[in-house]
Backbone bond lengths (Angstrom), bond angles and torsions (degrees), N, CA, C in turn:
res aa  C-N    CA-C-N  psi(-1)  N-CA   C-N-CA  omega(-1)  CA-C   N-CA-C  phi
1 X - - - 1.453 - - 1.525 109.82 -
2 X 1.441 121.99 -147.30 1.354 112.15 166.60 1.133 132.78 -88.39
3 X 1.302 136.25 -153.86 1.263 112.29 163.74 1.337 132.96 -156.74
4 X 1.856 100.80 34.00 1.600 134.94 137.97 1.865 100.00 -21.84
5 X 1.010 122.70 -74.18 1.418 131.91 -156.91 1.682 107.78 -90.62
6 X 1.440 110.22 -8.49 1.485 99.63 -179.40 1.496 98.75 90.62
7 X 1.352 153.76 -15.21 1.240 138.36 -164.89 1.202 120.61 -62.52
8 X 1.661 104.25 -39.83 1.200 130.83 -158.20 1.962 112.10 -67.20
9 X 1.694 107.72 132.92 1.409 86.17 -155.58 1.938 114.97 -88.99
10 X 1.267 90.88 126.56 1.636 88.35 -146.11 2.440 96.86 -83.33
11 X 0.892 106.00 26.30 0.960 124.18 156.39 1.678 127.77 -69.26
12 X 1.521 95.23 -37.24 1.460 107.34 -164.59 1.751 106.71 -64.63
13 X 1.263 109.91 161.85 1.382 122.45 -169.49 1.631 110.45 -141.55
14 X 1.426 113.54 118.46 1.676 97.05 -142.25 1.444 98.93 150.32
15 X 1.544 80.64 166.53 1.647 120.96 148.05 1.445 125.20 -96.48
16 X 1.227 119.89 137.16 1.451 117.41 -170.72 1.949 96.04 -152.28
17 X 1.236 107.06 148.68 1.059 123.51 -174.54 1.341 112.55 -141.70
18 X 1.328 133.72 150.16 1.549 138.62 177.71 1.702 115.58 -90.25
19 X 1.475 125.77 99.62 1.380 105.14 147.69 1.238 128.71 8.79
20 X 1.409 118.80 116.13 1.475 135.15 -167.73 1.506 116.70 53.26
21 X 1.401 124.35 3.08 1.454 124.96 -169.31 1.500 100.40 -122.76
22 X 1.614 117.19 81.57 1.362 111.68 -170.16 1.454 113.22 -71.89
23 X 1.396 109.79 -39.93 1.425 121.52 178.07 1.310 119.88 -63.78
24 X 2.042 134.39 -36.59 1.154 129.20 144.93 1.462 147.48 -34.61
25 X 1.473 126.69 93.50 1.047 105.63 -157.76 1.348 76.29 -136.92
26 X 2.044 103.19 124.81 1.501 134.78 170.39 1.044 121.19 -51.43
27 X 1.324 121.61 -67.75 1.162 152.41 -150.49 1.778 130.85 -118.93
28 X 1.486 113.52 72.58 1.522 91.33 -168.72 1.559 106.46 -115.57
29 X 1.130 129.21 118.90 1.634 143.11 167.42 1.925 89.37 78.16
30 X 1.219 115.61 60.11 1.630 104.39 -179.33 1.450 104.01 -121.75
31 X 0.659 127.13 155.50 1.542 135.47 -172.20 1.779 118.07 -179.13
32 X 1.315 107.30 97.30 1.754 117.82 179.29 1.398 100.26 -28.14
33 X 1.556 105.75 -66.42 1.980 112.65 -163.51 0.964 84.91 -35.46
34 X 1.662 160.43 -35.68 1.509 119.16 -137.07 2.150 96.64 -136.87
35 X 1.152 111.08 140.81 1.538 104.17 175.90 1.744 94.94 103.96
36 X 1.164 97.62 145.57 2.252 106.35 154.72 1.517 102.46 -65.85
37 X 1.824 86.64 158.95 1.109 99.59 -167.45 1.695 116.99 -67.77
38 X 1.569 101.79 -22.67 1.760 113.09 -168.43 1.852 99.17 -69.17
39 X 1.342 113.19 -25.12 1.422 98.06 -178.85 1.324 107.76 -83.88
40 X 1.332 124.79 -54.24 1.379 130.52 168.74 2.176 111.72 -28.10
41 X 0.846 103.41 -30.33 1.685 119.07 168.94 0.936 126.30 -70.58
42 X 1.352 104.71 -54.50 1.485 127.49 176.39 1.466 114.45 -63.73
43 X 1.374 108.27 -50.17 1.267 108.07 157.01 1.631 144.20 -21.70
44 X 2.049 93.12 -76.96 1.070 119.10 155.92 1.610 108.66 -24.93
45 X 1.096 91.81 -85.12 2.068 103.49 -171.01 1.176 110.17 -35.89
46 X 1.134 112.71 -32.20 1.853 110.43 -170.73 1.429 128.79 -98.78
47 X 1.754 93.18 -5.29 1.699 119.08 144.87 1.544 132.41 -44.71
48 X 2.090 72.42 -64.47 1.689 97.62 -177.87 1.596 112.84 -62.26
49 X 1.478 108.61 -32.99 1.528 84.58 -165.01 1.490 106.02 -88.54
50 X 1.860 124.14 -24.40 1.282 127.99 158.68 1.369 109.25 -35.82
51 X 1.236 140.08 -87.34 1.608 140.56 155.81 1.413 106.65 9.66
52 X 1.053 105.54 -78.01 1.544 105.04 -157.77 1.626 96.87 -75.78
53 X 1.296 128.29 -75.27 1.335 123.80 -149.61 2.222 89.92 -47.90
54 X 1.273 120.16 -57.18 1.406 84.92 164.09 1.459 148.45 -39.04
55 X 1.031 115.55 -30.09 1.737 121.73 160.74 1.129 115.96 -68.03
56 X 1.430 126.04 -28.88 0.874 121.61 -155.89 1.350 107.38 -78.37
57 X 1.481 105.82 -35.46 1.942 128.80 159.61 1.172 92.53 -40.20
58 X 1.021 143.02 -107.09 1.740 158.68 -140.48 1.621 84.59 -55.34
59 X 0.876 131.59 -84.15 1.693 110.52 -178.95 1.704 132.91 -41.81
60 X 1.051 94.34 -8.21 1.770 99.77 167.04 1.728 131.74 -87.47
61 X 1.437 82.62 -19.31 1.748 130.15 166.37 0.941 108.12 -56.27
62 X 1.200 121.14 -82.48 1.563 157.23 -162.09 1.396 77.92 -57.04
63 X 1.357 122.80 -79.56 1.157 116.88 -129.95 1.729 106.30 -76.43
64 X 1.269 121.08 -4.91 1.755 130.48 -169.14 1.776 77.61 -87.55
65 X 1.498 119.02 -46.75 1.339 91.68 -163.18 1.744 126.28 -85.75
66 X 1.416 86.44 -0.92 1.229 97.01 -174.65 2.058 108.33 -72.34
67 X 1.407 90.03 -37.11 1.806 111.15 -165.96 1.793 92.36 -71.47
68 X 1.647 110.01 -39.79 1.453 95.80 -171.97 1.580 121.90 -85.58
69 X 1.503 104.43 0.14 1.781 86.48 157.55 1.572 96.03 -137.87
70 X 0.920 116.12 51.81 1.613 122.95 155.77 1.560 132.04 66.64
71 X 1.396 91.08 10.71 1.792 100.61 173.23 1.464 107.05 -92.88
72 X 1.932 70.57 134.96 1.529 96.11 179.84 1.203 124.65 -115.39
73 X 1.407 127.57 119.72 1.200 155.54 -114.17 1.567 113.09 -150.03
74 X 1.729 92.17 118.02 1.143 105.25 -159.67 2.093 98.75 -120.28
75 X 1.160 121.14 124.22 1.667 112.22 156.41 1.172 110.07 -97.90
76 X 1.013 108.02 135.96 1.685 131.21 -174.74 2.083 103.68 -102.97
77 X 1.393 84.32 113.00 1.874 78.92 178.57 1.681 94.36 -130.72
78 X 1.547 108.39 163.97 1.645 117.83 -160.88 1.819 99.62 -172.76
79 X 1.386 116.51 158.53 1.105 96.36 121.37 1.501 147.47 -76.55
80 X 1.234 124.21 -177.97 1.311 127.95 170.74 1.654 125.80 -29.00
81 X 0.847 170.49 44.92 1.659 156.35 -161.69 1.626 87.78 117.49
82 X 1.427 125.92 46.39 1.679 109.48 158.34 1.228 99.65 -118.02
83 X 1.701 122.40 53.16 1.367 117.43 171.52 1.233 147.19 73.57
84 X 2.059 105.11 -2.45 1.744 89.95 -178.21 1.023 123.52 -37.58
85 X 1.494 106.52 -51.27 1.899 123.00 -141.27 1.468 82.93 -64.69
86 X 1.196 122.56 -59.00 1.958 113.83 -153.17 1.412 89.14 -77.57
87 X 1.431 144.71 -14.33 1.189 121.18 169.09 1.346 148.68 -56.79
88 X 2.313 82.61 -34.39 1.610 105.82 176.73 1.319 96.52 -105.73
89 X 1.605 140.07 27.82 1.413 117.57 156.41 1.612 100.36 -100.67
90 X 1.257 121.68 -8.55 1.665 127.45 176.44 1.023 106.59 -95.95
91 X 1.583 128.92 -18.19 1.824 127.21 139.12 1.385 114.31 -56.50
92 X 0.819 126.15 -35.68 1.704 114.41 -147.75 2.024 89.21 -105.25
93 X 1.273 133.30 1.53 1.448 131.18 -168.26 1.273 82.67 -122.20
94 X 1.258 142.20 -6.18 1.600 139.39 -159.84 1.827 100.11 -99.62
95 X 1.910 87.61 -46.64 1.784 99.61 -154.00 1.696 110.99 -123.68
96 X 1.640 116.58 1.07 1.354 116.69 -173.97 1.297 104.92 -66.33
97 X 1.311 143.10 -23.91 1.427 140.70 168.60 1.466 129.69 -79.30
98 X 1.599 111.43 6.51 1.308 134.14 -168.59 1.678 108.09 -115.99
99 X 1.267 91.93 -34.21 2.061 91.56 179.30 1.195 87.93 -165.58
100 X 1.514 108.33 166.84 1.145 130.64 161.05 1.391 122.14 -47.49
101 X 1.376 135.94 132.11 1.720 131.53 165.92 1.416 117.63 -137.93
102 X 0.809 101.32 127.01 1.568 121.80 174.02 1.828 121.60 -138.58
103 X 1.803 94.56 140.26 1.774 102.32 -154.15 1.199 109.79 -97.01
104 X 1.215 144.31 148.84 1.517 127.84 136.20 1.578 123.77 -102.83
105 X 1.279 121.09 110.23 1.470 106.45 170.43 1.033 135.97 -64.16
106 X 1.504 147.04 145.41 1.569 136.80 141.98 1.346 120.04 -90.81
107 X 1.304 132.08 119.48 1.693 112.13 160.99 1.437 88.94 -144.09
108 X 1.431 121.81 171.70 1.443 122.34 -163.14 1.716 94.96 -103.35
109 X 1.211 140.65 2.71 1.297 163.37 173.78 1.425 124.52 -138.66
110 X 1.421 115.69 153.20 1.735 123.94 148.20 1.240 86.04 64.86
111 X 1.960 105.25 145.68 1.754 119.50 145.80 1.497 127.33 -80.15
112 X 1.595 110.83 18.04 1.464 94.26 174.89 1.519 160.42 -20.26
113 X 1.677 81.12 -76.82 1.598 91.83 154.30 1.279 136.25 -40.35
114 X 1.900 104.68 -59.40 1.164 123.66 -170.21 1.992 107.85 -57.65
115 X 1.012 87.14 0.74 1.920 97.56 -156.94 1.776 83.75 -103.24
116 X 1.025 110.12 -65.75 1.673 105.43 163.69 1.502 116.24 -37.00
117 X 1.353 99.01 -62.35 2.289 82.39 -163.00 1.472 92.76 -64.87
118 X 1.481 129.24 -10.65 1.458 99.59 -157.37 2.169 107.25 -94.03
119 X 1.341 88.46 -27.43 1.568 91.56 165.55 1.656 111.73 -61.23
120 X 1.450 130.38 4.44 1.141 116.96 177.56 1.435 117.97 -95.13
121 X 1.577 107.28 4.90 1.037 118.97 -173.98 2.116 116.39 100.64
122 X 1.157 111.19 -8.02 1.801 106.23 -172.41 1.770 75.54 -119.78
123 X 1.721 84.56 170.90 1.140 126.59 176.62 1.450 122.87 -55.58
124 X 1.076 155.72 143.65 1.610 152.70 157.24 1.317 120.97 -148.15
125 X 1.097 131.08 127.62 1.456 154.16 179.15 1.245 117.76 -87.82
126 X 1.324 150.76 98.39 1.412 151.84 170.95 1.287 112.65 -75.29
127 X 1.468 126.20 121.26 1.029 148.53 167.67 1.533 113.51 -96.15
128 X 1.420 126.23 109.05 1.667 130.43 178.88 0.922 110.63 -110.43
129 X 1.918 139.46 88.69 1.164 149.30 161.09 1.160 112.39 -50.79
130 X 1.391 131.54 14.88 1.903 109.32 -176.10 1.142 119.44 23.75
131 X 1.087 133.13 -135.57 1.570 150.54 -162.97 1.839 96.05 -50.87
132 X 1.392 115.55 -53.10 1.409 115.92 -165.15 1.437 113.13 -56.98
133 X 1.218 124.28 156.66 1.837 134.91 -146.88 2.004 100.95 -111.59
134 X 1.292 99.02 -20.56 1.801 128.60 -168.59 0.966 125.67 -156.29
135 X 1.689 108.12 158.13 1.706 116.64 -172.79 1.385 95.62 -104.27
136 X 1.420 96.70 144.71 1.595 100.38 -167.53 1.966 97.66 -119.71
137 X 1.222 106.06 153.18 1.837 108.62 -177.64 1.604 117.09 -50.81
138 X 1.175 131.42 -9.08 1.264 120.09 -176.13 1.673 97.29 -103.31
139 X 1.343 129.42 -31.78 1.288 116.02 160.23 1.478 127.54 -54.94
140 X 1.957 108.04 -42.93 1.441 86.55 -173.59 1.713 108.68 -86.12
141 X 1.442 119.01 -8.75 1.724 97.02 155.45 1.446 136.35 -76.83
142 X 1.385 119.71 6.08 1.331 123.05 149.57 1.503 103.13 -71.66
143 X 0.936 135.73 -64.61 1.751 162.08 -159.12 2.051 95.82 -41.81
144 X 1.586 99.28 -55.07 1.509 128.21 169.60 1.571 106.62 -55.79
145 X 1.380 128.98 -64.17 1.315 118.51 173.75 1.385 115.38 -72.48
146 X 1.146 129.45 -22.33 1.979 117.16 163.09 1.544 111.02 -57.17
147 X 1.340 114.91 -39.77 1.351 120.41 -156.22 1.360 90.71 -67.60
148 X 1.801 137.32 -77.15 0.729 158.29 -93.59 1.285 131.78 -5.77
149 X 1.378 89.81 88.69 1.323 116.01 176.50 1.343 123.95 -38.97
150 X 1.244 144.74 144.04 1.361 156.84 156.03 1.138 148.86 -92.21
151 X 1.071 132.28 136.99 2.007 114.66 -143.18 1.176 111.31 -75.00
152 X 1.357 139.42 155.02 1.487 148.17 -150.52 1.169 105.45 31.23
153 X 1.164 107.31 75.88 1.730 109.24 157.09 1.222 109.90 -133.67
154 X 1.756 119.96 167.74 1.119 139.91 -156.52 1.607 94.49 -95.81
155 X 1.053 139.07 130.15 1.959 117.98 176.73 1.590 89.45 -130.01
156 X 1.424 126.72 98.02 1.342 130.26 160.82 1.870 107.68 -67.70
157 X 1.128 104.84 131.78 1.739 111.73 170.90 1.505 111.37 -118.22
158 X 1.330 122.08 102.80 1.808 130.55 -177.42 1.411 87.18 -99.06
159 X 1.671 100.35 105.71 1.366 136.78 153.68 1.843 109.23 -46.73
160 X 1.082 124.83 149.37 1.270 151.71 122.52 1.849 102.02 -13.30
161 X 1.437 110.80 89.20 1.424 124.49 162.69 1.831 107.05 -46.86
162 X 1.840 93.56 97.57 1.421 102.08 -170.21 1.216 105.02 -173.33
163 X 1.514 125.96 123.49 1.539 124.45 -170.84 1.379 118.22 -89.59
164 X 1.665 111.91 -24.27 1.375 109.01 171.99 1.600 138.77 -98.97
165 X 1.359 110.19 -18.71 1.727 102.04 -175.18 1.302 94.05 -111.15
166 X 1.402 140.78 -34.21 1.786 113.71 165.22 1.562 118.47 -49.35
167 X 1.022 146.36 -6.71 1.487 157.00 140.01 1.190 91.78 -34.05
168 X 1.411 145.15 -70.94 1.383 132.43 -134.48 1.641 106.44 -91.20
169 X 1.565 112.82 -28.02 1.663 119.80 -137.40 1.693 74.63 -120.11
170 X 1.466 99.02 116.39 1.686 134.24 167.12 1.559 87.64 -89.86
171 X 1.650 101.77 115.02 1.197 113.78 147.84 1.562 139.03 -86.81
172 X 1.223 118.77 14.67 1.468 133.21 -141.55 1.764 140.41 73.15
173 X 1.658 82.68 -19.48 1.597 98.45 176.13 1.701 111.45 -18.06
174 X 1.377 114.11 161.95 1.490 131.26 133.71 1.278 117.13 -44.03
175 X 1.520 97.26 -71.20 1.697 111.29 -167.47 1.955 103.06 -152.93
176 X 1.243 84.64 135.01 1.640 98.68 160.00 1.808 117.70 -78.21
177 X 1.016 102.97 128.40 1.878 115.40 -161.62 1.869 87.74 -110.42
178 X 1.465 139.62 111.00 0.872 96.81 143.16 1.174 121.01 -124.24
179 X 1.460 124.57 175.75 1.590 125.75 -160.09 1.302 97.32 -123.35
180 X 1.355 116.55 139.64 1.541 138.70 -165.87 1.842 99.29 -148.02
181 X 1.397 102.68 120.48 1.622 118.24 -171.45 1.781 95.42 -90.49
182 X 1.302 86.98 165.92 2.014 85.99 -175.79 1.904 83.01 -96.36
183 X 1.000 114.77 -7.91 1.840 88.37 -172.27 2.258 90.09 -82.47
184 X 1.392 122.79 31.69 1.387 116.81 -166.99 1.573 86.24 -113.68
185 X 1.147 125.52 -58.58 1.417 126.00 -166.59 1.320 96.66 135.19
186 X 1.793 102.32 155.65 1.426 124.25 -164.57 1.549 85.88 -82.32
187 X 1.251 136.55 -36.21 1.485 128.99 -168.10 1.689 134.14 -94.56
188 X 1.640 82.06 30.55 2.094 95.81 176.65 1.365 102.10 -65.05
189 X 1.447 114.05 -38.49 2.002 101.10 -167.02 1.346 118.17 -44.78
190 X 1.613 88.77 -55.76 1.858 110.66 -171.98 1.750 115.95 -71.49
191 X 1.725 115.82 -22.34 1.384 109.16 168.13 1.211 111.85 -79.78
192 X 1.622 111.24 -41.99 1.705 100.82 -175.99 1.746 100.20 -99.47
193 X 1.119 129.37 82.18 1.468 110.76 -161.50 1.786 97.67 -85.96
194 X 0.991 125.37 -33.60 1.765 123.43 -175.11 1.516 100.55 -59.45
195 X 1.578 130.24 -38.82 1.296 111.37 168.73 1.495 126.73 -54.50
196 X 1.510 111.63 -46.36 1.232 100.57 -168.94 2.100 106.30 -110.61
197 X 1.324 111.07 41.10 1.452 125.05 157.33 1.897 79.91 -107.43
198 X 1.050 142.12 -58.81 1.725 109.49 -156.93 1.498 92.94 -82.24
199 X 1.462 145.46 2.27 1.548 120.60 -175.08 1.574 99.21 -85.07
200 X 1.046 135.41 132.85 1.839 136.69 135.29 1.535 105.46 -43.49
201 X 1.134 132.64 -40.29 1.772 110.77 -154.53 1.610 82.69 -131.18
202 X 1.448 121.74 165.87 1.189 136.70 -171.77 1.403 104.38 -172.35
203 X 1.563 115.08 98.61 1.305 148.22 -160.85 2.145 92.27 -88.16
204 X 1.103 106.90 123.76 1.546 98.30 159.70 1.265 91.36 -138.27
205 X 1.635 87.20 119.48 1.852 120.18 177.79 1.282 111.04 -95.59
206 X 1.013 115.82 139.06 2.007 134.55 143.49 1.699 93.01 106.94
207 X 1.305 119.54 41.56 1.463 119.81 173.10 1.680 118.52 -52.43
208 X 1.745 85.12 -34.58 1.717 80.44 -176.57 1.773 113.74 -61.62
209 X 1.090 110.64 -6.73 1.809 112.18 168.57 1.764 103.95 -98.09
210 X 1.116 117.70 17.46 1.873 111.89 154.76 1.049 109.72 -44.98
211 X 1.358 150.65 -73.49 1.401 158.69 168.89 1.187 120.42 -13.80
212 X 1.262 116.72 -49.03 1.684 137.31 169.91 1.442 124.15 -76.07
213 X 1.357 116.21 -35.81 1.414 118.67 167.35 1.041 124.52 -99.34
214 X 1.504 114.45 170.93 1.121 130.22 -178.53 1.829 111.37 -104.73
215 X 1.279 101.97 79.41 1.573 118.91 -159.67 1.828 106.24 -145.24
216 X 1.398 99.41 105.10 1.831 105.86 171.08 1.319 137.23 -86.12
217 X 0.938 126.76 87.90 1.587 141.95 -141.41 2.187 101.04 -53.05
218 X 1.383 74.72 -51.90 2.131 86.51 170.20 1.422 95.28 -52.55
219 X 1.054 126.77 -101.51 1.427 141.24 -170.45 1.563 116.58 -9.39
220 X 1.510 90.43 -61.26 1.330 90.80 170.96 1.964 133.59 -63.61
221 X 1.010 92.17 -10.37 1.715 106.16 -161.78 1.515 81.42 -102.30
222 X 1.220 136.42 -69.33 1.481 124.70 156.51 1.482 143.53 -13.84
223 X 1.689 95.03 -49.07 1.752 86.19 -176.84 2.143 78.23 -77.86
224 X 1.232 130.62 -59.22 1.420 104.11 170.70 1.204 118.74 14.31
225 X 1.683 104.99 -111.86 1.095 134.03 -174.57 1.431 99.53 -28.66
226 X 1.066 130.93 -40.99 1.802 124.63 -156.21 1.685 91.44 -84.16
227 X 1.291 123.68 -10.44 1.745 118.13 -177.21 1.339 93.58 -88.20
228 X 1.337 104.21 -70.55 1.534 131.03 -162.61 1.341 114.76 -95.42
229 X 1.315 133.22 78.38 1.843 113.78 -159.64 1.973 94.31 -84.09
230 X 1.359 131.62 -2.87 1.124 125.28 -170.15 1.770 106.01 -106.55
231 X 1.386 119.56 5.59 1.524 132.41 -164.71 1.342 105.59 -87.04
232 X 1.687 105.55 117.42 1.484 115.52 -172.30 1.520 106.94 -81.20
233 X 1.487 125.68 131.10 1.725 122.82 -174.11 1.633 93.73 -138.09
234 X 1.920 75.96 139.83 1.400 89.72 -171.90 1.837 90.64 -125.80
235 X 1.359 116.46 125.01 1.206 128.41 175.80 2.127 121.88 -85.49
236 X 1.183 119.16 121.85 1.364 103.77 -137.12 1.987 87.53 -161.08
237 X 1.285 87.98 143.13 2.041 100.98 160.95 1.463 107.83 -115.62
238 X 1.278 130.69 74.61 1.638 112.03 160.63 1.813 130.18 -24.23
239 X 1.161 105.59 -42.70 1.317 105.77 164.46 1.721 136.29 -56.88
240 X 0.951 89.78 -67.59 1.846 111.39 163.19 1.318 124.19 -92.46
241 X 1.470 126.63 9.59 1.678 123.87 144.14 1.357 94.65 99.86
242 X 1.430 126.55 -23.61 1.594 123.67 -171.78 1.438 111.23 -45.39
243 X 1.671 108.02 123.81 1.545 125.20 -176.40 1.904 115.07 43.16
244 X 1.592 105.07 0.31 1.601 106.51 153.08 1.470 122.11 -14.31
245 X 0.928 129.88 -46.51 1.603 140.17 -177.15 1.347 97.32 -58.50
246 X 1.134 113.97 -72.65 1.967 120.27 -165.20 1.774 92.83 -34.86
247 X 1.347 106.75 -67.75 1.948 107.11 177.72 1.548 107.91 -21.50
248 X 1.393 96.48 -77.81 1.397 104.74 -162.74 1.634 116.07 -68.70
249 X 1.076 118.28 -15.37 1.292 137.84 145.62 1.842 109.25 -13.16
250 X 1.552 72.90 -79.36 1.845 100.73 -146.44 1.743 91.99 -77.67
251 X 1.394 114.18 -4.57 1.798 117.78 -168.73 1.683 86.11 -92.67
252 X 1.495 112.71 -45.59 1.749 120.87 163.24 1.358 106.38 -14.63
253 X 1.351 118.07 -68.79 1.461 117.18 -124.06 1.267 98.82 -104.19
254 X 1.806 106.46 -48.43 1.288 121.28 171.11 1.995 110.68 -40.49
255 X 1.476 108.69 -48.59 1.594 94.56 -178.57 1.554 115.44 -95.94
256 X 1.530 119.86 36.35 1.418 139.42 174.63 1.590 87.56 -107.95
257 X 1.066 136.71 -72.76 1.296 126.82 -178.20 1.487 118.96 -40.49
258 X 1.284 98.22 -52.04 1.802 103.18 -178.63 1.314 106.59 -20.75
259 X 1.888 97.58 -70.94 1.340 116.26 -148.90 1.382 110.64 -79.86
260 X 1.415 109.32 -23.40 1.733 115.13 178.12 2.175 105.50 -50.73
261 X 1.203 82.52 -40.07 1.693 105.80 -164.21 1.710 106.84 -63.87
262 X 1.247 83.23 -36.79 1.893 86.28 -169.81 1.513 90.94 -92.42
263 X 0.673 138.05 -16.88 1.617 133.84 170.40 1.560 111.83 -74.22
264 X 1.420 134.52 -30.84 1.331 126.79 -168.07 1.786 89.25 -98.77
């Protein structure tokens, strides 16, 4: 994979390239067994910051085109099973008659998801990273010109179920949302803390199972606050509708501004 997070197996000897990222290439003639360790580092680092400051291009992109016809744009990051998908199909049955919406998936396999938002009636795009852990900005502006998107619309992007390298990779978004289930533990802020210091919103899903777990609602909003003291959280059951409104609320207002903006 890459090797933002260390996953990536730094053994390899080679050329290596990322799923959907033809032009990215990780890895060329590198191999740990051979060299000190300070170059092998040095290396690394000079990967990492190549990597990114390129994304960081393609998200500056994204993001002029996103501002000039008024889609508002959300990445959705989680772990695995903390609910995006049923979150944004109880978005999209809540608000498809209110604005425009259109999805992009990530999963490193299968059209599942994408097979979900699309029985809801909107659009969705599947993105299959293979090996890769995240969607990186030059995929989702290809992803953006397939769709062709339409002005004032809502464009949800469900990241690659992964707590550490969507943290790093600015897709153009508005805001990074991420959602943390109470069946995960009260202490995701403080293990993954770089995810949720870059999210603005911090969704904690499946409350209606508080009762059943062993999950502290303070605690958790705390070690929060102690990452992020400016991180807006909205406490919520996608399943059973609990405080649902506040979401769709704040998806209200947030794409009233958009459009107010691109209008003056």
């Amino acid at each position: 994979m890459c090797g933002i997070c260390g996953c990536s197996d730094m053994s390899f000897s080679g050329k290596f390239s990322l799923v959907n990222k033809p032009n990215a290439l990780l890895f060329t003639s590198y191999d740990s067994n051979q060299g000190d360790e300070s170059a092998d580092k040095s290396r690394l680092i000079q990967m990492e910051v190549d990597l990114l400051g390129k994304n960081n291009s393609y998200a500056e992109k994204n993001r002029h085109y996103f501002q000039e016809h008024g889609v508002f744009v959300l990445n959705l990051v989680s772990s695995p099973g903390a609910g995006k998908t049923t979150l944004l199909v109880e978005t999209i049955k809540a608000l498809k008659e209110v604005f425009p919406i259109v999805v992009i998936e990530g999963d490193q396999q299968t059209q599942h998801d994408a097979d979900r938002i699309r029985a809801t009636g909107v659009r969705a795009l599947q993105i299959n990273t293979g090996r890769a852990c995240h969607l990186d900005a030059q995929g989702i502006g290809v992803a953006v010109a397939k769709l062709g998107i339409e002005n004032n619309s809502f464009l949800a992007i469900e990241n690659v179920g992964n707590l550490v390298c969507p943290s790093a990779f600015d897709l153009g978004e508005a805001h990074k949302v991420v959602v943390l289930s109470v069946t995960e533990g009260d202490d995701k802020p403080l293990k993954y803390a770089d995810m949720f210091y870059a999210a603005d919103l911090m969704i904690i899903n499946k409350i209606d199972l508080l009762p059943y777990v062993d999950f502290d609602m303070d605690r958790c909003i705390a070690f929060a606050r102690q990452v992020n003291p400016t991180i807006h959280i909205i406490e919520l059951s996608a399943t059973k509708g609990d405080n649902f409104s506040e979401w769709t609320n704040w998806l209200r207002v947030s794409m009233q501004k958009v459009i107010k903006s691109r209008a003056l």
